[in-house]
GUGUMAR-456949 format. One line per 4 residues: their letters; for each residue x, y, z of N, C-alpha, C. Coordinates in steps of 0.1 Angstrom, whole numbers. Last residue first. Example, Ala and Ser with C-alpha at 12.3 -4.5 7.8 and 13.67 -1.06 7.14 Angstrom:
SA) 128 -22 71 137 -11 71 129 0 79 | 132 -57 78 123 -45 78 132 -33 78
***
This chain:
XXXX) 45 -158 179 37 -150 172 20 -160 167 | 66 -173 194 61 -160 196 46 -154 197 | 70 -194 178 61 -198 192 56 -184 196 | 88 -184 157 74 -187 156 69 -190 165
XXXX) 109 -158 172 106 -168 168 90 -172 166 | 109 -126 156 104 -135 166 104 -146 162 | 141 -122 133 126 -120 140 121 -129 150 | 167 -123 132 160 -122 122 145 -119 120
XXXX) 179 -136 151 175 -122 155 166 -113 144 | 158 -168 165 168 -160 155 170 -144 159 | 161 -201 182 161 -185 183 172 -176 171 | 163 -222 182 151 -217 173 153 -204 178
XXXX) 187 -231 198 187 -232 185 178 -226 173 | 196 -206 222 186 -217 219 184 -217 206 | 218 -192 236 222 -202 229 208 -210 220 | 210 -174 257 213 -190 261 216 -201 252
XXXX) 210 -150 255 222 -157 260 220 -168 260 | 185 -137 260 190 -136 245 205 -146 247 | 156 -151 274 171 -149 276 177 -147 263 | 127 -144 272 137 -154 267 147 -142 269
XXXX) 88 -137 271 108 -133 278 115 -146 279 | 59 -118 262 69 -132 263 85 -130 267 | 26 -104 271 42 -106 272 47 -118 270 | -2 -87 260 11 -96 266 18 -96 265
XXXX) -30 -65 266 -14 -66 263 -8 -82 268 | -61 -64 251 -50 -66 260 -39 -71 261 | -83 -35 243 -76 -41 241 -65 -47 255 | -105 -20 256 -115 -32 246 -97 -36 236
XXXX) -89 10 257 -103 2 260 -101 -9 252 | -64 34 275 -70 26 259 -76 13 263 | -61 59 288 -72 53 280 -73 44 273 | -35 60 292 -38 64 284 -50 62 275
XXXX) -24 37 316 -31 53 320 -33 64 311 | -19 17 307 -32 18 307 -35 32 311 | 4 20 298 1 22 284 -15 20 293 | 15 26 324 21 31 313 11 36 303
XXXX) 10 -3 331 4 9 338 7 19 332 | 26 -19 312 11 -18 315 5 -12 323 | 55 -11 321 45 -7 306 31 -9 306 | 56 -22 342 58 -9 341 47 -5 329
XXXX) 51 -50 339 42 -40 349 40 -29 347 | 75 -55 327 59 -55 320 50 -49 327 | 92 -45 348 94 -40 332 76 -44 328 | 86 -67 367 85 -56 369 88 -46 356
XXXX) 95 -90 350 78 -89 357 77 -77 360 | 122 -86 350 118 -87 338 103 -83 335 | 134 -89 375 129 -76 371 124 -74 356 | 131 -113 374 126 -110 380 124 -100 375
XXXX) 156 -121 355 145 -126 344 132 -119 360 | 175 -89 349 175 -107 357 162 -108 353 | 200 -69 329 188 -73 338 189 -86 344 | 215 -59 313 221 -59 327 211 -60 334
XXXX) 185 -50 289 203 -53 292 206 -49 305 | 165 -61 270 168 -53 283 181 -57 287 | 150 -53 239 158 -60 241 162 -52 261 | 117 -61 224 124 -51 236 137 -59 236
XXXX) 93 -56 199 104 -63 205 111 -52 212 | 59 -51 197 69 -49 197 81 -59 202 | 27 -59 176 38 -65 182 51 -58 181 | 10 -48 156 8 -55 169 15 -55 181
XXXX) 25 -40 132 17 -32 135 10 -34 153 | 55 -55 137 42 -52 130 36 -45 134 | 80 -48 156 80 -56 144 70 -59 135 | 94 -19 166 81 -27 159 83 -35 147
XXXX) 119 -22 190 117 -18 179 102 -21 174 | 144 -7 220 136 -15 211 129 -13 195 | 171 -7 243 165 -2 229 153 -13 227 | 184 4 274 173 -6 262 175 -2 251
XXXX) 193 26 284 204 18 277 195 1 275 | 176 45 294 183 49 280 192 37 274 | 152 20 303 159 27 306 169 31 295 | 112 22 298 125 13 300 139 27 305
XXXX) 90 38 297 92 26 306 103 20 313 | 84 47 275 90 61 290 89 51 299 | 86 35 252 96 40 257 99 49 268 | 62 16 262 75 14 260 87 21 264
XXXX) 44 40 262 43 36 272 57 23 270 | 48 46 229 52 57 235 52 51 253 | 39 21 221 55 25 215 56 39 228 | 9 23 229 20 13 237 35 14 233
XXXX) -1 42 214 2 46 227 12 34 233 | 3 34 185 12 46 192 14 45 202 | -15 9 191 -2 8 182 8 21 187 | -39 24 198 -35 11 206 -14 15 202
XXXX) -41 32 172 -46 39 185 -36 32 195 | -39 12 150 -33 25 156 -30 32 169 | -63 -1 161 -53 -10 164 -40 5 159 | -89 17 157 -80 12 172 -68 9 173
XXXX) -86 16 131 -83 32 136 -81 25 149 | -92 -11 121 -76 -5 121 -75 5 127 | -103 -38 141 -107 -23 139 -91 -13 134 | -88 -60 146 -99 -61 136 -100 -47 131
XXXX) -69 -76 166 -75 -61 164 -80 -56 152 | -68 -111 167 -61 -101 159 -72 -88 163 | -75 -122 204 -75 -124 191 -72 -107 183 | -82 -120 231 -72 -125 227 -67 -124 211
XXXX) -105 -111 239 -101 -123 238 -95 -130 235 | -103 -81 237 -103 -88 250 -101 -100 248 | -73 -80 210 -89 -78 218 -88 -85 231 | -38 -74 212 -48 -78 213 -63 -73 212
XXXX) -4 -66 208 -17 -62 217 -28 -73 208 | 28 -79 230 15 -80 216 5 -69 225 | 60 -79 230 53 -71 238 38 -71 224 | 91 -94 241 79 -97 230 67 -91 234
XXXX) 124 -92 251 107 -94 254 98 -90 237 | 153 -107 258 145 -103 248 131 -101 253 | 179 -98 280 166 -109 277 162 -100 268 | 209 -106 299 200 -96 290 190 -105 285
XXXX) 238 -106 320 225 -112 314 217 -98 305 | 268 -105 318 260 -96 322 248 -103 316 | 294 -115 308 287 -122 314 271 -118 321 | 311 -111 289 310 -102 301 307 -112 311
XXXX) 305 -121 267 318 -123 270 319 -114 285 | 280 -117 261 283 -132 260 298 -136 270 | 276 -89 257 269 -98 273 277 -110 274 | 285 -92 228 291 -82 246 287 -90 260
XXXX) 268 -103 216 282 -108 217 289 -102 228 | 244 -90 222 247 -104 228 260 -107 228 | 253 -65 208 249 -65 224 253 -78 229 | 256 -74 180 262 -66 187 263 -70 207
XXXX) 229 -86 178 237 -93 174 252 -86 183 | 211 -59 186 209 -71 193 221 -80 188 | 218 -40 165 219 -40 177 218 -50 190 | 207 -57 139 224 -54 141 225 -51 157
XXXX) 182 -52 146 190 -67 148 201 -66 147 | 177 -26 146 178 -37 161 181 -49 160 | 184 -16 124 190 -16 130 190 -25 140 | 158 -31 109 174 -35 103 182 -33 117
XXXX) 137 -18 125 139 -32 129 154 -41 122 | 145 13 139 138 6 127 137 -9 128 | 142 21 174 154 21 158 144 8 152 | 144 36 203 138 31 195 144 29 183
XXXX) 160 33 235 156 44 225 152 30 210 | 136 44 264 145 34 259 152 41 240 | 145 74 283 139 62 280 146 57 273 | 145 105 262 146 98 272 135 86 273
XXXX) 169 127 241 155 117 242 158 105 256 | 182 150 228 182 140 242 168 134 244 | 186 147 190 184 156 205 181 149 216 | 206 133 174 198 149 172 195 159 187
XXXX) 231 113 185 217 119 187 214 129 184 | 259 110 171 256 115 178 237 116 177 | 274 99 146 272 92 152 257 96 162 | 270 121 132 263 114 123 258 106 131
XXXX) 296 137 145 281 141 143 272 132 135 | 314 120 135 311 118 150 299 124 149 | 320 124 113 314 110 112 308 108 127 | 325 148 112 312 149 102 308 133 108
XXXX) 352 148 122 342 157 129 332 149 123 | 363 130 101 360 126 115 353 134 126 | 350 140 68 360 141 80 355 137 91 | 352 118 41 342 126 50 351 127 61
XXXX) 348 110 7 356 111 17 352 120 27 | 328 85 -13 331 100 -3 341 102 5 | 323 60 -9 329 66 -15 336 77 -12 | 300 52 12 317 55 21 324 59 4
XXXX) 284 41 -4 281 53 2 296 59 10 | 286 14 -8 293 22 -19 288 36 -14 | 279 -2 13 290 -10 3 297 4 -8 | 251 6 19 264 2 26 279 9 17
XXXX) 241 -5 -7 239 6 -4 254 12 3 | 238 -29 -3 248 -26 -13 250 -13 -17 | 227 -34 25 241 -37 21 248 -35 13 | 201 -26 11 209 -17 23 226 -20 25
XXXX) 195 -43 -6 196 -34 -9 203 -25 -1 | 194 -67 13 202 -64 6 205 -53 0 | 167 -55 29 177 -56 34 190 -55 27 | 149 -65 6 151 -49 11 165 -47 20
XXXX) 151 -92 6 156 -83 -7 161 -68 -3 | 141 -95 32 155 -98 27 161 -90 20 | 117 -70 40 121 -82 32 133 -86 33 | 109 -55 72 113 -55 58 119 -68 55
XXXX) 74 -69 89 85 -66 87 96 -62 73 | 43 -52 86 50 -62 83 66 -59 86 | 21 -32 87 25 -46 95 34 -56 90 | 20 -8 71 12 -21 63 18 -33 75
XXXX) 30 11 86 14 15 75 10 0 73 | 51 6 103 35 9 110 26 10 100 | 68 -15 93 59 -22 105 49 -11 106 | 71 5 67 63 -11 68 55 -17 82
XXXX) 82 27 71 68 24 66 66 10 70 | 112 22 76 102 31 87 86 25 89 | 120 11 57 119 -1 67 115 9 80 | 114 33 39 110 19 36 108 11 50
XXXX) 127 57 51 119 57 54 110 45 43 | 151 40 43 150 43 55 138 46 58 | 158 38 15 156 26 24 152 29 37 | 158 66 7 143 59 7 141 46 11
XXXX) 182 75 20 170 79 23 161 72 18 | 199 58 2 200 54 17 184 61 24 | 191 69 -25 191 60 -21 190 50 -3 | 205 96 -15 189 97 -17 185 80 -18
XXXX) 234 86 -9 223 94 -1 210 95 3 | 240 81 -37 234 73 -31 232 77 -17 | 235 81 -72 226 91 -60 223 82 -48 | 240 70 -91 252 76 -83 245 83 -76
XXXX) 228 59 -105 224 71 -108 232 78 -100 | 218 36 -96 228 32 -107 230 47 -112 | 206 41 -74 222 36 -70 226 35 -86 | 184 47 -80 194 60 -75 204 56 -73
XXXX) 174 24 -90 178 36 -98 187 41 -91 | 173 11 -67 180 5 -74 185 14 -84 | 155 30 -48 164 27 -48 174 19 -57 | 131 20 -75 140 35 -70 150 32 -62
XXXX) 124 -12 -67 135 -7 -81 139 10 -82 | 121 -8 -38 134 -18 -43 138 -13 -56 | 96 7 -45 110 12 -30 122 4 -36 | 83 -13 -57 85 -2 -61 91 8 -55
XXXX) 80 -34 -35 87 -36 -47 94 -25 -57 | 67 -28 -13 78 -22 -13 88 -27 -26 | 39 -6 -24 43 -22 -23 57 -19 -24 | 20 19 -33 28 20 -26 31 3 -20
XXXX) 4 24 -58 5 12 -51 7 5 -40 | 14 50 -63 -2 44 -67 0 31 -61 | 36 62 -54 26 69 -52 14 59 -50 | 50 38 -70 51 34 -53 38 45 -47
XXXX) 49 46 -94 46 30 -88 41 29 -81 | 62 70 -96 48 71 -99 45 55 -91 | 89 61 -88 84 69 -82 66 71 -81 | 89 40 -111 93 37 -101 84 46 -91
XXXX) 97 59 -134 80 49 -133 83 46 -120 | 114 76 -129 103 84 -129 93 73 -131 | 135 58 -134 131 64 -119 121 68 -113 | 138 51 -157 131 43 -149 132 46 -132
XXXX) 149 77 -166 132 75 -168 124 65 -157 | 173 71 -155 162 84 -152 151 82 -155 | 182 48 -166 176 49 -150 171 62 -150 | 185 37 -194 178 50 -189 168 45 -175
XXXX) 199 11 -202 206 24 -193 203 32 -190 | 183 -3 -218 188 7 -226 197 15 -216 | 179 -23 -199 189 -28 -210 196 -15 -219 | 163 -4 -182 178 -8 -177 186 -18 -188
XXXX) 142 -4 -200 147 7 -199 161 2 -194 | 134 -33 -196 137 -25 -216 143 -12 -213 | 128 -36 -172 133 -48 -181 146 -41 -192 | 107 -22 -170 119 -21 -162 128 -27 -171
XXXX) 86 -28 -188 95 -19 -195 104 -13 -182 | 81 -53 -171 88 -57 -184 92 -43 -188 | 75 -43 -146 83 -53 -151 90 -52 -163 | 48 -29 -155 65 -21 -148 73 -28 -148
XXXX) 35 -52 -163 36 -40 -173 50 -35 -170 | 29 -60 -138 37 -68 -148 45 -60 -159 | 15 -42 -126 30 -43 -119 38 -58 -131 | -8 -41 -140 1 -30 -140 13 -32 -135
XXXX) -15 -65 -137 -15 -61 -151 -7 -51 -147 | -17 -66 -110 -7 -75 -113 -5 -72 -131 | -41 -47 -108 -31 -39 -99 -18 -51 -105 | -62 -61 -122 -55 -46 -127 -46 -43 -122
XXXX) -66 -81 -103 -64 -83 -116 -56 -72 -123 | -72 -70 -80 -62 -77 -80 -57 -81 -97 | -98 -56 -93 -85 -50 -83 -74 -57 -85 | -111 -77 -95 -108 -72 -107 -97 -65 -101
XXXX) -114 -94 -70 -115 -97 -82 -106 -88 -93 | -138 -66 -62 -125 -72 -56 -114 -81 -63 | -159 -67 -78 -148 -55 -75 -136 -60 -70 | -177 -86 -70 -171 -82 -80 -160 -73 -87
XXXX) -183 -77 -42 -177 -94 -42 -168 -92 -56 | -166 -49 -19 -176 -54 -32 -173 -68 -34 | -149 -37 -6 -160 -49 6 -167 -57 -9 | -140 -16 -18 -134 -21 -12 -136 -38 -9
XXXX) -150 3 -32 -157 -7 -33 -149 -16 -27 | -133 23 -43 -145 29 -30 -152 18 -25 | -115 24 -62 -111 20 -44 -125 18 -38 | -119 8 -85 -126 18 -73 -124 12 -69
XXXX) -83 -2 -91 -98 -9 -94 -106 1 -88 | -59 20 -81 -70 6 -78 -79 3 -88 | -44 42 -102 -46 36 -92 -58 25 -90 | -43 49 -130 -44 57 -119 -48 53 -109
XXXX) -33 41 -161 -34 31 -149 -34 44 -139 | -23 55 -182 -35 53 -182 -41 45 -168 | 7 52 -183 -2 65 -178 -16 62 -178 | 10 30 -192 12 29 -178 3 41 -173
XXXX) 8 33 -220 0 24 -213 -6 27 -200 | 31 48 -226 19 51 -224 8 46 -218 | 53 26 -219 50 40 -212 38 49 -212 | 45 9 -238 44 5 -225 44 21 -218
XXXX) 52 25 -259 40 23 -257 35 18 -246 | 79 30 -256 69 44 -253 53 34 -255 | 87 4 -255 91 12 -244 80 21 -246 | 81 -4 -283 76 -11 -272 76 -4 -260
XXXX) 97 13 -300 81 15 -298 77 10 -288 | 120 8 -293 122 20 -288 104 23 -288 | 119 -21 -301 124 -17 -286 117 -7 -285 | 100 -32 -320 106 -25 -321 107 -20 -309
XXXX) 74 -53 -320 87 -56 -320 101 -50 -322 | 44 -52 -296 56 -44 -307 66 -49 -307 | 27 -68 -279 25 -72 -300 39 -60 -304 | 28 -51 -258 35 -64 -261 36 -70 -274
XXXX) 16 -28 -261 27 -27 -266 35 -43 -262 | -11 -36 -270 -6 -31 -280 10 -33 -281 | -18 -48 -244 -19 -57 -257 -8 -48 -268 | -18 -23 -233 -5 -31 -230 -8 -48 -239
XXXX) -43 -11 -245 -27 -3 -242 -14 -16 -242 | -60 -28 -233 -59 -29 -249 -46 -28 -250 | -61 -23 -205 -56 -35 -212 -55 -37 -229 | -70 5 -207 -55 -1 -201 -51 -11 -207
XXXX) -90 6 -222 -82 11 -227 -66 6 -218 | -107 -7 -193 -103 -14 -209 -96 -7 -219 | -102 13 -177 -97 -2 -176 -100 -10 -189 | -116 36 -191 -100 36 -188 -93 21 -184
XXXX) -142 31 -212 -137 27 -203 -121 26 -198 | -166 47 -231 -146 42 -233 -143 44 -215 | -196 36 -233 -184 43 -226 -170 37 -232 | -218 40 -261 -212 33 -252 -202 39 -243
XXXX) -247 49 -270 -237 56 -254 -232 47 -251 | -264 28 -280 -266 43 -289 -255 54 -278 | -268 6 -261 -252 8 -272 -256 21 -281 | -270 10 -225 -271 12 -242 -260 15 -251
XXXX) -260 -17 -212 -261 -2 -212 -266 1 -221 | -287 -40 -193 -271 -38 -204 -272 -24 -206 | -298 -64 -173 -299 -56 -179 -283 -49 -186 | -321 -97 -182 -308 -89 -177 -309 -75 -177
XXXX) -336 -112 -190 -335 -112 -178 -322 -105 -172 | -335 -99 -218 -334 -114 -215 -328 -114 -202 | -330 -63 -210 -326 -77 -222 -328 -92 -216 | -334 -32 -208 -337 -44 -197 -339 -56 -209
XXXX) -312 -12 -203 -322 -15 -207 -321 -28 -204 | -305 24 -199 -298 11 -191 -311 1 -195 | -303 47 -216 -291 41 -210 -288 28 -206 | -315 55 -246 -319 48 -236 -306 42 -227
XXXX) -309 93 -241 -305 81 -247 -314 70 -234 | -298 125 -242 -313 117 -245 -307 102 -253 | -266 132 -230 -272 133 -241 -289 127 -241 | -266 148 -195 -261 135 -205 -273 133 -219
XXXX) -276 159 -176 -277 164 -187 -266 156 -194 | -286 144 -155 -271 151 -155 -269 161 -161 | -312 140 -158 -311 152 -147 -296 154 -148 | -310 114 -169 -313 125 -173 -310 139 -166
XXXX) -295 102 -145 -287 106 -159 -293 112 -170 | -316 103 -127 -306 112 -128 -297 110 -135 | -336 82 -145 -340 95 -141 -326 107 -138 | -320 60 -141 -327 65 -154 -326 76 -153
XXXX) -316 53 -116 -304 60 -119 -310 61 -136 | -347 47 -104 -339 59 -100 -324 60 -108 | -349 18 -119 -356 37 -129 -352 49 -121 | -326 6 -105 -324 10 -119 -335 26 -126
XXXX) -338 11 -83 -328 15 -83 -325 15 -99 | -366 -7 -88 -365 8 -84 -351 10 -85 | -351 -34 -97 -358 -26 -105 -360 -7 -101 | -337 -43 -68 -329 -40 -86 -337 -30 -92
XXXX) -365 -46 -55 -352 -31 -52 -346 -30 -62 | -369 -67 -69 -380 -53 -67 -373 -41 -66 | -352 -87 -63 -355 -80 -78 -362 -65 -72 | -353 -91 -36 -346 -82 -37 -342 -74 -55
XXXX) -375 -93 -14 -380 -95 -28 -365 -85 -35 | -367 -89 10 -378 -100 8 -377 -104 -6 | -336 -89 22 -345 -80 22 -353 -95 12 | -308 -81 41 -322 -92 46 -334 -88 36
XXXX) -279 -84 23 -290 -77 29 -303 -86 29 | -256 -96 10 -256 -94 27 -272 -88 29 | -260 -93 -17 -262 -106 -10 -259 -107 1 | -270 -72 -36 -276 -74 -21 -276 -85 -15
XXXX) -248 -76 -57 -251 -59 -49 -259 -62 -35 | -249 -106 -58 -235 -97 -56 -236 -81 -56 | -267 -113 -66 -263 -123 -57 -242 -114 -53 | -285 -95 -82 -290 -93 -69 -279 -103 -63
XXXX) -264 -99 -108 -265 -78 -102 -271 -89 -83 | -276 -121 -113 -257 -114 -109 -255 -109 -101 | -300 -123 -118 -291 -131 -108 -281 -124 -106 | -300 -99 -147 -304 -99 -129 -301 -106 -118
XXXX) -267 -102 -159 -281 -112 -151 -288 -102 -149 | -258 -81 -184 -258 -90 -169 -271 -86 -165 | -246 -82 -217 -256 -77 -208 -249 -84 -193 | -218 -58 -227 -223 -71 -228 -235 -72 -215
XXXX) -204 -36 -234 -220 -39 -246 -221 -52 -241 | -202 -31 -204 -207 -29 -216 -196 -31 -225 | -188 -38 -179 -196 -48 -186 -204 -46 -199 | -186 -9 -165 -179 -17 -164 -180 -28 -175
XXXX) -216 -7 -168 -208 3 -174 -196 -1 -174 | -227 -23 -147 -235 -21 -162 -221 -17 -168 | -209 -12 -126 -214 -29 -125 -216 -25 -145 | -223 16 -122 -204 6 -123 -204 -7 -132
XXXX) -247 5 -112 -243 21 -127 -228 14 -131 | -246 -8 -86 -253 -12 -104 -242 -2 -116 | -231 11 -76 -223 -1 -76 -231 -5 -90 | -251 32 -70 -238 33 -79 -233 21 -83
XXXX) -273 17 -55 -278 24 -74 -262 28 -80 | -256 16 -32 -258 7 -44 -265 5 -60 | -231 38 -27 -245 35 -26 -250 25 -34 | -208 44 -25 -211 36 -23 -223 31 -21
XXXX) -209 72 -39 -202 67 -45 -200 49 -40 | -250 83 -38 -228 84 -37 -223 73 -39 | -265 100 -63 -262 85 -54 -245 90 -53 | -267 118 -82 -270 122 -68 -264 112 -59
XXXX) -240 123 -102 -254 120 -100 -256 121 -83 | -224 143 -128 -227 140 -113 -240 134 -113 | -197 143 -154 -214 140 -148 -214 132 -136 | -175 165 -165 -176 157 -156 -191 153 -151
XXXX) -169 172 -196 -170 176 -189 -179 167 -178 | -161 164 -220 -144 167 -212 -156 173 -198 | -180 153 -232 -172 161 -240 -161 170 -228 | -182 134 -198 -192 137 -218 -186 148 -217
XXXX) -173 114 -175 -170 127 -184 -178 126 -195 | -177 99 -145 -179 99 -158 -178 109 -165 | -151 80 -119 -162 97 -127 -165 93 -136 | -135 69 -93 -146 66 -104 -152 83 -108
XXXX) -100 57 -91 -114 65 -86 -128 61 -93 | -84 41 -101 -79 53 -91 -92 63 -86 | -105 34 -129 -90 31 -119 -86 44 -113 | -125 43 -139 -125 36 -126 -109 29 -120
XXXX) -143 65 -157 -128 64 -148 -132 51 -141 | -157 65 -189 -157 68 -176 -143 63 -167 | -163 93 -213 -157 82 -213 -158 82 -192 | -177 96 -242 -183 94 -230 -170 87 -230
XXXX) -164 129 -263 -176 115 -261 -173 119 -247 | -134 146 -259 -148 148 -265 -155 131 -265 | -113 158 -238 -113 145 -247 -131 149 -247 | -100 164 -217 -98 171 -224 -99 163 -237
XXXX) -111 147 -191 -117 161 -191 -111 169 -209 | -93 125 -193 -107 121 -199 -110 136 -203 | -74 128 -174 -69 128 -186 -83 128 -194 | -87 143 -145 -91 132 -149 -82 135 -167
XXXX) -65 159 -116 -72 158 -125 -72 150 -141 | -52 161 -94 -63 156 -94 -73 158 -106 | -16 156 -103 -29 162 -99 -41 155 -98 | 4 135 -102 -7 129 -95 -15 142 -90
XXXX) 19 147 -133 16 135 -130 4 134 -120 | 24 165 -156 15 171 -144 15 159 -130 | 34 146 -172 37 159 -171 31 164 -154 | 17 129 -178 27 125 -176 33 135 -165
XXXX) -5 146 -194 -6 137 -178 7 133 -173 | 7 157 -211 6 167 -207 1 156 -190 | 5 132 -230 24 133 -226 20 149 -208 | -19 122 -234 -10 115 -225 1 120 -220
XXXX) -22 145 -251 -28 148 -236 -22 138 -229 | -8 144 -272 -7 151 -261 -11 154 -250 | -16 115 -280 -7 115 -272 1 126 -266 | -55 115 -279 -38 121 -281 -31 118 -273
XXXX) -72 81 -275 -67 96 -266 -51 102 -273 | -81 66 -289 -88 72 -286 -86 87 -279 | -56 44 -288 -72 42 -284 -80 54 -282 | -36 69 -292 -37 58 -284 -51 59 -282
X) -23 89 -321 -34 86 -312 -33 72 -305
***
């Protein structure tokens, strides 16, 4: 038994891995979820209340239940559930919201208990129903298996541990002052945890297993740290294809889900990738079809941001010796005032339509790329810094004849030829951005 829970139901979650369903449901008491979600269970079976999941009679219910057997404020509860709201007397609301979540945890059919009681200006859960809380079995978990001094125990207990971690802090609380805090705290308990039995597995040489934490990692956290240690498996796993494939849709993900460019580290991984994928021996038909386009695409043509700087390093050394000019452009979006796109379903919005008014702008022998979620890079080849004005033109009539409001585009253009000491191809330079 771990804290409470067989280790066949841990090994049967393992098993099953990111169904939607709670390890708690096959377990007798009270226990409630808050990593990777929020529910509460009594004898495996799930209690609903009427308040949704961001309503603030829930955030209290959380708040209590989270912090049992220990009481809190009323200060607490009102300077962090209603410290944005204009309201007069905001104890008064605490109080009605607490005898409304009395009432529907009777109406759950949750055992006859006093739940939520009111102690020295506070309030606390009751201790005749405490909850087993999955964020405090987490951390006990990994107290346990740091205290082990036996490898092969420390491994499975860190391994169980980890199964107990289902994602965020409630997500649902995104904006919370108290919530947020703790998130950060649970999500660096869990990515220490993967550390150290990364650590214990690759001394023991079981990259299979440490594949299978890896994979779960990146599901629940998705941080490209957890892309660097699978790939790192599948290369010690002689799987390096499937390696090359998860660098790829890595430095796919980044500029458009999370804005950012890929790391160094990520990079290297691609070099050492590189480095040992030509094992194989492969015929010159197979290398010319690899070379070749899937299918005729028109316009400029587009590539991850590794590629474009090999393609830009390439190119300039050609122009250099030709003599053929070429320039770099820097293509942002904005609000009307200039400032970061606040709203993320716009700044998507915005984000596809100007990749797609890029590429039916330029010509097959540009290429460009996204360097964040904001900002593209263009490179234009056998150009002049004139028809440079007419290129941005292009794309701004391009990307306005697709409706898109309450954002606006600019431009920057440097010569990729001239030698200029702060210019890298490593990314925009800082005056850029």
């Amino acid at each position: 038994m771990l804290l409470g829970l067989p280790c066949s139901v841990l090994c049967r979650r393992f098993l099953r891995k990111e169904k939607a369903v709670s390890q708690f449901q096959d377990n007798k008491g009270f226990y409630v979820q808050m990593l990777g979600g929020f529910a509460m269970f009594w004898d495996g079976r799930e209690i609903s209340l009427k308040s949704g999941d961001a309503t603030k009679a829930m955030q209290i219910l959380q708040l209590l239940l989270y912090n049992s057997p220990e009481r809190v404020s009323s200060s607490y509860i009102v300077s962090h559930i209603f410290a944005y709201d204009d309201i007069l007397n905001p104890h008064n609301n605490l109080k009605a919201l607490i005898s409304m979540l009395r009432r529907q945890l009777d109406a759950a059919g949750m055992p006859k208990s006093s739940y939520i009681q009111y102690r020295d200006n506070g309030y606390v859960w009751g201790a005749e129903l405490l909850p087993l809380v999955d964020a405090h079995l987490f951390e006990r978990a990994l107290k346990t298996a740091e205290a082990e001094t036996l490898k092969e125990k420390r491994i499975e207990s860190y391994r169980q541990a980890l199964l107990l971690f289902e994602g965020e802090f409630l997500p649902g609380l995104l904006g919370s002052d108290w919530a947020a805090p703790l998130r950060v705290y649970y999500n660096e308990l869990y990515s220490n945890a993967v550390r150290a039995l990364s650590e214990l597995l690759s001394e023991k040489g079981d990259y299979a297993a440490l594949l299978e934490i890896a994979e779960r990692s990146y599901r629940l956290l998705r941080t490209e740290e957890w892309q660097i240690l699978k790939m790192q498996c599948l290369m010690h796993l002689g799987r390096w294809d499937e390696a090359k494939q998860t660098y790829m849709e890595a430095v796919d993900i980044m500029p458009r889900e999370y804005g950012v460019a890929p790391s160094e580290e990520l990079l290297q991984q691609f070099r050492l990738i590189s480095s040992q994928i030509s094992g194989a021996l492969g015929t010159f038909h197979d290398m010319l079809d690899n070379l070749s386009e899937a299918e005729e695409i028109g316009g400029a043509y587009y590539c991850a941001f590794p590629g474009f700087i090999d393609s830009s390093r390439i190119t300039t050394r050609s122009m250099q010796r030709t003599g053929i000019s070429c320039f770099l452009m820097l293509c942002s979006l904005s609000d009307t005032n200039g400032k970061a796109i606040q709203d993320p379903a716009r700044l998507e919005a915005a984000s596809d339509k100007l990749c797609s008014a890029i590429q039916g702008s330029l010509r097959r022998n540009d290429f460009f790329t996204q360097y964040n979620k904001s900002q593209f890079l263009i490179y234009l080849v056998g150009t002049c810094l004139e028809n440079c004005s007419i290129v941005e033109k292009r794309i701004e009539n391009n990307f306005r004849a697709t409706s898109v409001r309450g954002v606006r585009l600019s431009f920057d253009v440097r010569s990729a030829l001239l030698g200029d000491p702060d210019f890298s191809f490593d990314g925009p330079p800082a005056a850029w951005s």
